[in-house]
Every structure is written in structure tokens, then in C-alpha cells.
C-alpha positions in Angstrom: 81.3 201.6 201.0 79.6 198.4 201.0 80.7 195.0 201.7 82.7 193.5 199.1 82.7 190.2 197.6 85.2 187.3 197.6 85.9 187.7 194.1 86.0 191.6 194.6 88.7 191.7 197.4 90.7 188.2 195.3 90.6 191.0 192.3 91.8 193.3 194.2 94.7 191.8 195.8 95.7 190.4 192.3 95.9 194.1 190.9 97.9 195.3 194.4 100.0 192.7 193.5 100.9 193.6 189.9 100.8 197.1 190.4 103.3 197.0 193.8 105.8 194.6 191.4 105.5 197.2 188.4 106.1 200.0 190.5 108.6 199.0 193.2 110.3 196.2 191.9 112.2 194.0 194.6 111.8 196.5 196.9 107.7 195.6 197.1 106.2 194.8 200.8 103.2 192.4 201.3 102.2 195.4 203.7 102.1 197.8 200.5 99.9 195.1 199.2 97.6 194.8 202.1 96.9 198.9 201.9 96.6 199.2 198.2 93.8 196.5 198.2 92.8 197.5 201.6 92.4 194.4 203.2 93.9 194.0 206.9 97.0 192.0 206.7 95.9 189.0 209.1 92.9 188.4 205.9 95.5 189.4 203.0 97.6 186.2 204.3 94.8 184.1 204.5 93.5 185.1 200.9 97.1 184.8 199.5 97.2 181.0 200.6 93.8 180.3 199.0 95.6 182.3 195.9 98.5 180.4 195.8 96.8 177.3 195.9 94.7 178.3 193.1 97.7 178.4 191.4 97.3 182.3 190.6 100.3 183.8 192.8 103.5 182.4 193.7 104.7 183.3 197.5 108.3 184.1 197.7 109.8 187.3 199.7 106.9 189.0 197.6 103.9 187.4 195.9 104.2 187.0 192.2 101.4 186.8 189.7 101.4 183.1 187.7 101.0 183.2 184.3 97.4 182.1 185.1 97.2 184.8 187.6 97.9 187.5 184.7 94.8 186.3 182.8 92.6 186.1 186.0 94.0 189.7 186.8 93.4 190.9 182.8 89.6 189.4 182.8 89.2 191.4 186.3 89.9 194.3 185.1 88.1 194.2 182.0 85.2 193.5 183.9 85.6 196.1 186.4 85.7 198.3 183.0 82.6 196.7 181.8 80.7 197.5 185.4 81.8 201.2 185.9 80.7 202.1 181.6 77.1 200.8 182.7 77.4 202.5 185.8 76.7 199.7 188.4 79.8 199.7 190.3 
């Protein structure tokens, strides 16, 4: 696998993010996070600080996605969508 851009591994944190909260609840780990978007943990720190001040994630025990942070995350994924029907991704 390639490398991946900014905006990729930012995407890719934000979905770790919701899907972690969905499925665990409470009970979520920032090092869940860190595998699902597989990212090394040291990076997954610095890229939730430049998140957070973004204004897309809140960091509390476990990040939270903003309100913002939902749309940014919604628009991600309908692009990924968009990418994998034209078969570039």
C-alpha cells in the first residue's frame, strides 16, 4: 500500500473515531482508534491536536466527533464511495 495523504489518514481517524464510539461506547480506547485507522499512536496524537483545533473532535477520556466533525466525516465517506465506483482508489 502506498503512501497516504493528509486528508486520507485525517478521514481515516475521523471514521475510527465514530465507528470505536458506535461500537464500544464508553468503553472506547484512543489505542482502538490508532489500529482501526492504522496510524502509530505517537502520529494519532499529533493529528488529533490538529483535529481538535480544527474544531472537528473534541478530546475528553475518548475523542468525540463535533457536530462539524460529523459532516467532515459524512462528505469523507461519500467520497471515498465516489473513488472506489470509478475504480481509482
Amino acid at each position: 500500500m502506498g503512501r497516504r495523504e493528509r486528508w486520507g489518514v485525517a478521514g481515516s481517524i475521523l471514521d475510527a473515531i465514530d465507528r470505536e464510539a458506535t461500537e464500544r461506547g464508553e468503553s472506547a480506547r484512543v489505542t482502538n482508534v490508532a489500529v482501526r485507522a492504522n496510524v502509530p499512536y505517537d502520529r494519532l496524537v499529533a493529528y488529533l491536536e490538529s483535529l481538535s483545533t480544527a474544531g472537528l473532535v473534541v478530546l475528553d477520556k475518548m475523542p468525540r466527533l463535533t457536530a462539524e466533525g460529523e459532516q467532515v466525516l459524512k462528505q469523507y465517506r461519500d467520497w471515498i464511495e465516489v473513488v472506489k465506483r470509478y475504480g481509482l482508489l
